[in-house]
C-alpha positions as CSV (number, residue, x, y, z in Angstrom):
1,X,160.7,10.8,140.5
2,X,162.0,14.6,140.6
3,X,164.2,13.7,137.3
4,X,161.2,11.8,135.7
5,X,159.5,15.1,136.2
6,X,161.8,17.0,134.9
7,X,162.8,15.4,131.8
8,X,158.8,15.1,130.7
9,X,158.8,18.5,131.5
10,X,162.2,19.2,128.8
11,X,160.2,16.5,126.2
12,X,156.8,19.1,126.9
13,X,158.9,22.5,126.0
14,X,160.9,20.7,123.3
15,X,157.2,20.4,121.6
16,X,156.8,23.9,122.6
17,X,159.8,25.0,121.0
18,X,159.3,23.5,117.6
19,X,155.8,24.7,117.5
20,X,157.3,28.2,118.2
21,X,160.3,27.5,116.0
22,X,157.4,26.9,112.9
23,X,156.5,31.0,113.0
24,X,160.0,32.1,113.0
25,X,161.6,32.4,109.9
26,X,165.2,34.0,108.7
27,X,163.8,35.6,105.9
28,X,161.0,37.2,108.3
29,X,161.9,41.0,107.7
30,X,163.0,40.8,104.3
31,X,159.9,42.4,103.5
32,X,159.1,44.4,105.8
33,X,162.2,45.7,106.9
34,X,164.9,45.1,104.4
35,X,167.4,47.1,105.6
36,X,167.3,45.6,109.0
37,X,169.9,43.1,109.4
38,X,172.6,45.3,107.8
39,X,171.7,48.3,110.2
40,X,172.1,45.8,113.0
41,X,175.9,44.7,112.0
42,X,176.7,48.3,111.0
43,X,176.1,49.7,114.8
44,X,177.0,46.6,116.3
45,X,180.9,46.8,114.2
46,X,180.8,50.2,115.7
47,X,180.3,49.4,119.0
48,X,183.0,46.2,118.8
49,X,185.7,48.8,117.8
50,X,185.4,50.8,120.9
51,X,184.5,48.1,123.1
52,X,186.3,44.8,123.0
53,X,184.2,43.0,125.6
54,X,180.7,44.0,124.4
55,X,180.7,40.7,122.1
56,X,180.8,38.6,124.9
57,X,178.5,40.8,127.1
58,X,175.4,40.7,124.2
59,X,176.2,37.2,124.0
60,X,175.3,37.4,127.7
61,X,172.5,39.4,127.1
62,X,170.9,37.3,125.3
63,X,171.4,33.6,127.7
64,X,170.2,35.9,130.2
65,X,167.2,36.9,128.5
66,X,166.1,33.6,127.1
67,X,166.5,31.9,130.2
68,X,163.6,34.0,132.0
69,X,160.2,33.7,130.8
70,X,162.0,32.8,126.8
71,X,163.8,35.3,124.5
72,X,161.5,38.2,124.8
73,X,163.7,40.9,125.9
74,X,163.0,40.8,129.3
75,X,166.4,41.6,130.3
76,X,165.9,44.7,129.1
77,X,163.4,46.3,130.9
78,X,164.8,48.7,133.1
79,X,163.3,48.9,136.8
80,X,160.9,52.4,137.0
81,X,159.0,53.9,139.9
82,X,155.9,51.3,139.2
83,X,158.1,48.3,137.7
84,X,160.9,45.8,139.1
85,X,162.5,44.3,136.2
86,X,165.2,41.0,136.0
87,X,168.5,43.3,136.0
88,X,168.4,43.8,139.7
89,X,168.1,39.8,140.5
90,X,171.2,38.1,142.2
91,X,172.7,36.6,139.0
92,X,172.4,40.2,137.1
93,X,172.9,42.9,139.7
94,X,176.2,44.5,138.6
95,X,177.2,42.0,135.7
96,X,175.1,42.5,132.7
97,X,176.3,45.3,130.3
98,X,175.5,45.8,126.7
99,X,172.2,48.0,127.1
100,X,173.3,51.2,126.1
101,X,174.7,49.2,122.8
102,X,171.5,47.4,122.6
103,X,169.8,51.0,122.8
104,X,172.3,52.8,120.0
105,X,171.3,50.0,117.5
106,X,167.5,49.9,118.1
107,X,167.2,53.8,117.2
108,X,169.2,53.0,114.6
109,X,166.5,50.2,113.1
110,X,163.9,52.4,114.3
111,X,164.8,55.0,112.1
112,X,164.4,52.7,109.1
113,X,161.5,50.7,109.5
114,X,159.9,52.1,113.0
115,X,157.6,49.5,115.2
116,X,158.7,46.8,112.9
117,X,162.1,45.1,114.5
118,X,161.7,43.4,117.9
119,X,164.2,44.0,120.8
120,X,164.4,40.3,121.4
121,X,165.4,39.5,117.4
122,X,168.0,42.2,118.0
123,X,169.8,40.5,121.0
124,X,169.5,37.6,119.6
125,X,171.2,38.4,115.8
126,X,173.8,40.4,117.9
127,X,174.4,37.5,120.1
128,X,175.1,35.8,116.6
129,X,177.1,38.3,115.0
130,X,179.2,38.8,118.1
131,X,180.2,35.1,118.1
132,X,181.4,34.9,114.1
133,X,183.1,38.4,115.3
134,X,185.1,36.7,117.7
135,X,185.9,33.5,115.6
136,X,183.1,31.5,116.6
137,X,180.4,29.6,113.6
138,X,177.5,30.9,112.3
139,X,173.8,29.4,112.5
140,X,170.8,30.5,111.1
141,X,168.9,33.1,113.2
142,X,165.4,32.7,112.8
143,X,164.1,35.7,113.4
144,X,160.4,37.0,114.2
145,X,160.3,37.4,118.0
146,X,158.0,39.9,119.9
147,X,158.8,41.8,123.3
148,X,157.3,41.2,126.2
149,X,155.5,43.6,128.4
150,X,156.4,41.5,131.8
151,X,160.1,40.6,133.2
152,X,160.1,38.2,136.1
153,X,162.6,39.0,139.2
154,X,161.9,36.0,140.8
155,X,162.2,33.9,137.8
156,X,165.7,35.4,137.0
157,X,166.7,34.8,140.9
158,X,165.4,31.0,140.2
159,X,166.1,30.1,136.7
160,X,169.5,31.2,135.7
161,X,172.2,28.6,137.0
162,X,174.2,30.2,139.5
163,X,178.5,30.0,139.3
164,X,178.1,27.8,142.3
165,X,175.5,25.3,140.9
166,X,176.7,21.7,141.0
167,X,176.2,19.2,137.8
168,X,173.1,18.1,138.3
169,X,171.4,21.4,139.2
170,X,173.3,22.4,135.9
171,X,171.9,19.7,133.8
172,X,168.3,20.1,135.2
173,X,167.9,23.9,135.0
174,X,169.3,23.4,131.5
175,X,166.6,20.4,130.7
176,X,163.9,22.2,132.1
177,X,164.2,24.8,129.2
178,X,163.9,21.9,127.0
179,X,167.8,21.6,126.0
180,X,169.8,18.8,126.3
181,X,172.8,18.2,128.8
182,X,174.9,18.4,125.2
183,X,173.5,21.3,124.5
184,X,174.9,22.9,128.9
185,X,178.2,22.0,127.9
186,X,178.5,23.2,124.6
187,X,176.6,26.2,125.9
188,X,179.1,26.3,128.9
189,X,181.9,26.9,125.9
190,X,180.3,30.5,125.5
191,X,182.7,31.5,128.6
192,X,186.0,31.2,126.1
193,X,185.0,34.8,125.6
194,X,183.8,35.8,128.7
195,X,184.9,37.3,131.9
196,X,184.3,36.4,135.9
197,X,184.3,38.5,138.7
198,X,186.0,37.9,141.5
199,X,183.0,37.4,144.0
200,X,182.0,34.8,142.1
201,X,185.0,32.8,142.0
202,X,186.4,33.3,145.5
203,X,185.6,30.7,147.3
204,X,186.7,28.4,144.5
205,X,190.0,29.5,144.4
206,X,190.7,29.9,148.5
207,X,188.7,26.5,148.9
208,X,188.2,23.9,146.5
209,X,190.9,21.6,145.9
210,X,190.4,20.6,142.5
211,X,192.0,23.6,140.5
212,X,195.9,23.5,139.5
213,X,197.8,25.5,142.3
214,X,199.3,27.9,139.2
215,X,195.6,28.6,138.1
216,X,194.9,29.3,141.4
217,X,197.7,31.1,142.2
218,X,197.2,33.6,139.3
219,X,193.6,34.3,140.3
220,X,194.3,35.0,144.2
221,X,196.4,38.0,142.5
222,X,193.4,39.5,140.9
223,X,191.1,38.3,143.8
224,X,191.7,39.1,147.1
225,X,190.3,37.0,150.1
226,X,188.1,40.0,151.3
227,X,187.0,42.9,148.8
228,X,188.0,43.4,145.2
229,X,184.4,41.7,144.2
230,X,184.2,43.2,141.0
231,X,188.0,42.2,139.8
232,X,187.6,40.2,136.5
233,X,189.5,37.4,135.6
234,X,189.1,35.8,131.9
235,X,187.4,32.8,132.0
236,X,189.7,30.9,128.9
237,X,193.2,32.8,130.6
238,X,195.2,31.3,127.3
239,X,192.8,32.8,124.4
240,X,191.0,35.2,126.5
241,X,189.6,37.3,122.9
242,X,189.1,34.2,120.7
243,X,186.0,32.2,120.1
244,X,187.2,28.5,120.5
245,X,187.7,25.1,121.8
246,X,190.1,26.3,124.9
247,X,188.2,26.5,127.6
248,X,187.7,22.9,127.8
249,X,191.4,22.5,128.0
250,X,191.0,24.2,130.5
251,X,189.0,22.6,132.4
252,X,191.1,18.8,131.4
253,X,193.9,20.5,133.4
254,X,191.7,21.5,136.4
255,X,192.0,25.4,135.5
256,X,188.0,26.3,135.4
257,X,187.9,29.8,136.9
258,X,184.2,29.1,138.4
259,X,182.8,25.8,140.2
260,X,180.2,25.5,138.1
261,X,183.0,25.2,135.0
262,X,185.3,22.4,136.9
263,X,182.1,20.7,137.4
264,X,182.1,20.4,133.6
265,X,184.9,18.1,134.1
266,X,185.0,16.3,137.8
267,X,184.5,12.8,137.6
268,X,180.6,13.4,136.2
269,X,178.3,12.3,133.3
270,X,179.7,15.3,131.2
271,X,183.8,14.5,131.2
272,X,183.7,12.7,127.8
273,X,182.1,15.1,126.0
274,X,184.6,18.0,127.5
275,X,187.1,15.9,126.5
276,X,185.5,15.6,122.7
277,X,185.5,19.4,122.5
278,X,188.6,19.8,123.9
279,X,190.2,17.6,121.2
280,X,188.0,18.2,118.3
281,X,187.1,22.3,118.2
282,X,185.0,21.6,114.7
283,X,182.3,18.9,116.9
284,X,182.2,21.7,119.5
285,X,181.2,24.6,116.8
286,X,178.4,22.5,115.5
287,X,177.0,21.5,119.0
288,X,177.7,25.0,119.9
289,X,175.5,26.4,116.6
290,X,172.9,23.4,117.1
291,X,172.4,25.0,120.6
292,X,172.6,28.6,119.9
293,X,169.5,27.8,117.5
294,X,167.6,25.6,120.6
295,X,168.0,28.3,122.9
296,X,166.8,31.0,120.9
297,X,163.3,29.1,120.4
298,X,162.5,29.2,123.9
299,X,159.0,30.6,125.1
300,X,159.4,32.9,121.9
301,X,156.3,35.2,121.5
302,X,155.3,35.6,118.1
303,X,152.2,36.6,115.9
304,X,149.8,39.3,118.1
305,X,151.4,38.2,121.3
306,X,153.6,41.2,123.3
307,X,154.2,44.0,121.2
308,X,157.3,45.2,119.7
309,X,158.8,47.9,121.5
310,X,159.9,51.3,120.4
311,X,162.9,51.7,123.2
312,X,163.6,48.2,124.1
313,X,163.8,49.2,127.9
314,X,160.9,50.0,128.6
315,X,157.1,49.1,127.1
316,X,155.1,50.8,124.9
């Protein structure tokens, strides 16, 4: 009954998301704020030149973000005096980065069209631009987000899979944002670009036994058994800088840096469709586009709702 429940629940937000999908639009600041979009690439080039990783950190920024209360630029409200934000939650404490790029660029836009560009449609066109960047495909970014004036700690701690989540915990956190297990694992392909630290795959590599010895052996050199936490491994060791299909080789050979990657791949539901992207890349970039799109729909406010933010860390 719990995965009957869950599934009408992703069929309910499905709904939700095409109803919210309807107000968004690409062309939504072509009016209003012409200038926007190349503002946006011309800081976020910047920023790519003197930070390699910062691609795959707003990419980061903006999973993290949609997956707590929708893409509303929670994430990016910093904890004050009178406010607890999501950046201190388990999954976020110490490993999201990006906001002081995320900050540059939004003074940027404000200085062209002030009060008119939401944080949220920010992450999410950097999220987009980061991936072609990197090598990855292009979607359309509808656009037309507002900011919220909540975050949820709680919700982070609750919502966003953990690196030790199993396949069906993976699956169901994914479905009850309304996106389909395709849509996890092509999702999951996001970590060709990224980066792991060590506290979060320790126990896999000192205890699991389904990783390839060298894999493992390579990792126990950047991870210790105690301390080192924050020592990062690549997550795709062979293209580490490249948007593409080889992280699900990867994972065919048993070399998924986290648990929750292997379980990708480990005699579940999911192994064909790893096996798809790792033998066909174009299948994965379309899945991967298709889903990029999905995710950005979720719990978007739009119209009068939230407000749009003049420093996207803190309200108005």
């Amino acid at each position: 009954m719990a995965g009957a429940s869950v599934w009408v629940q992703a069929i309910l937000l499905l709904g939700v998301a095409a109803a919210a999908s309807a107000q968004l639009s690409a062309t939504f600041y072509d009016a209003s704020c012409p200038r926007a979009m190349a503002t946006i690439r011309a800081a976020l080039g910047a920023a790519g030149f003197r930070d390699p990783r910062i691609g795959a950190s707003l990419l980061r920024l903006h999973f993290h973000d949609c997956f707590v209360q929708g893409c509303d630029a929670s994430v990016l409200l910093a904890d004050t005096a009178n406010f607890t934000g999501e950046q201190g939650s388990f999954p976020n404490r110490g490993s999201l980065r990006g906001f002081d790029v995320v900050d540059a660029i939004k003074a940027q836009v404000e200085a062209v069209c002030p009060r008119t560009v939401s944080c949220a449609d920010i992450l999410a066109v950097a999220a987009h631009d980061s991936v072609v960047a990197l090598g990855g495909p292009s979607y359309t970014v509808l656009l037309g987000r507002r900011d919220s004036t909540t975050a949820s700690l709680s919700q982070a701690n609750s919502d966003l899979p953990p690196p030790s989540a199993d396949l069906a915990s993976l699956i169901s956190s994914f479905a009850r944002k309304g996106l389909t297990t395709t849509d996890m694992v092509a999702l999951s392909g996001a970590h060709t670009i990224g980066q792991a630290q060590c506290a979060n795959f320790r126990s896999r590599i000192y205890g699991e036994p389904n990783i390839d010895s060298s894999a493992a052996a390579s990792l126990r050199a950047i991870c210790p058994q105690s301390g080192g936490d924050g020592a990062l491994a690549p997550m795709d060791a062979a293209t580490p800088n490249g948007f593409d299909n080889a992280y699900f080789a990867a994972l065919l050979s048993q070399r998924g840096v986290l648990h929750s990657d292997q379980q990708l791949f480990s005699g579940g539901s999911t192994d064909a469709l790893v096996r798809a992207y790792a033998s066909n890349a174009s299948q994965f970039r379309a899945d991967f586009a298709a889903a990029m799109v999905r995710m950005g729909n979720i719990g978007v406010l739009t119209g009068s709702q939230g407000e749009i933010r003049v420093t996207c860390s803190k309200v108005n």
